[in-house]
C-alpha positions, 0 to 999 in steps of 0.5 A: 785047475777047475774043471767044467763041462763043455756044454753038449760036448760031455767033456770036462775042460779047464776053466781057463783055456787058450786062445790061439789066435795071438800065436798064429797072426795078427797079433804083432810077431810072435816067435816060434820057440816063444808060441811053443813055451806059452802052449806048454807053461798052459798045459803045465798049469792045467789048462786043457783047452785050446781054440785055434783056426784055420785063418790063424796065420794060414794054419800056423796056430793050428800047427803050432797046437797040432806039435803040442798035442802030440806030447799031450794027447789028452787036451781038447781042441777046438778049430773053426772053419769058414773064413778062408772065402768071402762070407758069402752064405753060398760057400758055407757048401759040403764041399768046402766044409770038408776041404777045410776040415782036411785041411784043418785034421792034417795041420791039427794031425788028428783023424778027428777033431774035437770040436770045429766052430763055424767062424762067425759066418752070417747070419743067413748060414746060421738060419740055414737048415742044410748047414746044420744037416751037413754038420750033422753028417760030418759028425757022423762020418767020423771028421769030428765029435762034435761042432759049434758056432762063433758069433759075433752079436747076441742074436745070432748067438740065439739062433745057434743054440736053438739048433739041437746039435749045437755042442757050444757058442763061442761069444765075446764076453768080457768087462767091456762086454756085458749084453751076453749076460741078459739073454744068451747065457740063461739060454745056453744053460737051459739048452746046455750050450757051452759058453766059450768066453772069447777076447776075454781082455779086450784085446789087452785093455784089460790087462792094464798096461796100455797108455795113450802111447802105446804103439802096436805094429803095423800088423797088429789088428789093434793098430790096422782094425780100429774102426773095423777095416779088416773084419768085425771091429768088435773083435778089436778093443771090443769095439770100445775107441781106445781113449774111452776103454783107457778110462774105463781101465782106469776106473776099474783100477782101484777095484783090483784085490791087492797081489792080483793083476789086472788081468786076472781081476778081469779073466775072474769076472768072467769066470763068476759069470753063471754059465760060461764053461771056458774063458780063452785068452792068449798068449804070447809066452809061457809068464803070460800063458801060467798068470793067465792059468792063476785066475782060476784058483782066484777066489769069486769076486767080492759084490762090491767088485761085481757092482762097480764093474756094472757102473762103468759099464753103464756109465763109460761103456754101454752107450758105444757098444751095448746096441752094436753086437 
């Protein structure tokens, strides 16, 4: 697996990493055994970085990762903090910050933690010096090595990484998502900011498997979030309408090489991507966990992929997303 450098953390992580939310909630039933295979067949095909949260399942996913940590000390994981309230910038305070960074070391079942995201708080904490001062001092009472912050639109991605102790940005970044490309990623680089490429496949368009008769379970956020009834619909498809990103999965078909699935075409791209360092899509069992692992040693995609993914952007997807985040 091909190694890179998470950002100001000075850590060499996988280039694929895994995503833990599937495995906590919100993703239809995920069994128990299932979730651990899937986070043992990604170690087993050299992944060492794992993303969860607090929010996930109400600490499942953290746990489930906490067991897989005892067996193999050396990955690195990150958790988030900060939606266990409303996102009202008064409670992003010193005393929940370290409420849940208890919470989060004892499901984790480590004195410190690697590196703890902000979890897509408002705008108005990432402009908030004292947040940051808190963090700082966070780090240095030993709870964790280093922190970050997860945004949901480019601007706010911005903001976290001209804050100096930010390690890493954690954005939505995908075939359905290109605006991170134009701004944000140069940023980073300059900065060296860590680039963690979230919902890496849209939330399962991009695998290729749905249809228009696709049926996902009432506790499926792909079935009760659509326009966003939950949380930030553009955690959902991308925030793509799901008859548009089904044509747009249609229009990339053709451009997938021979003996590479959908999947994997769209995890590459990414990875082609200049200054991202990890890519983090789930799992829900160990198949899915080691052909996620493959895409890594893909080889770069050829030009002719790279500008045909750029048209249907362009011409299907841009006009619904691009503005919003």
């Amino acid at each position: 697996m091909e190694t890179r450098v998470l950002g100001r953390t000075n850590t060499d992580v996988s280039a694929i990493g895994f995503g833990a939310w599937q495995i906590g909630a919100d993703w239809g039933q995920v069994d128990q055994d299932d979730a651990l295979a899937a986070l043992h067949a990604a170690v087993e095909a050299g992944t060492t970085f794992f993303d969860t949260a607090d929010v996930y399942g109400d600490g499942r996913s953290e746990q489930l990762v906490g067991q897989l940590l005892k067996d193999h000390p050396h990955i690195t994981v990150a958790t988030k903090m900060g939606r266990r309230l409303d996102q009202d910038p008064a409670n992003y305070n010193p005393d929940n910050f370290r409420a849940w960074n208890d919470r989060s070391r004892t499901n984790l079942g480590v004195d410190t933690l690697d590196l703890v995201q902000l979890h897509c708080p408002p705008s108005q904490v990432i402009a908030a010096d004292t947040v940051f001062d808190d963090l700082d001092r966070m780090v240095e009472e030993g709870r964790m090595r280093a922190y970050g912050v997860s945004v949901e639109t480019c601007d706010q991605a911005l903001a976290a990484i001209a804050r100096p102790g930010v390690a890493t940005v954690q954005i939505i970044l995908n075939a359905f998502r290109h605006k991170p490309l134009e701004r944000v990623l140069p940023a980073a680089k300059a900065a060296g900011v860590g680039i963690i490429a979230r919902v890496p496949l849209a939330s399962g368009l991009l695998s290729g498997k749905f249809t228009a008769r696709t049926a996902f379970a009432d506790d499926d956020h792909r079935a009760f979030n659509r326009t966003g009834q939950a949380f930030d619909r553009g955690e959902t498809f991308s925030g793509l309408d799901y008859d548009t990103g089904l044509a747009a999965v249609e229009r990339l078909r053709p451009l997938v090489p021979q003996g590479t699935t959908m999947a994997q075409f769209a995890l590459r791209w990414i990875l082609d991507q200049d200054g991202v360092s990890t890519v983090i899509p789930g799992a829900r069992n160990a198949d899915q966990a080691r052909a996620n692992a493959t895409a890594a040693s893909l080889p770069p995609l050829p030009a002719t992929a790279h500008t045909g993914i750029r048209d249907v952007y362009d011409e299907l997807v841009r006009p619904h997303v691009h503005h919003l985040w």
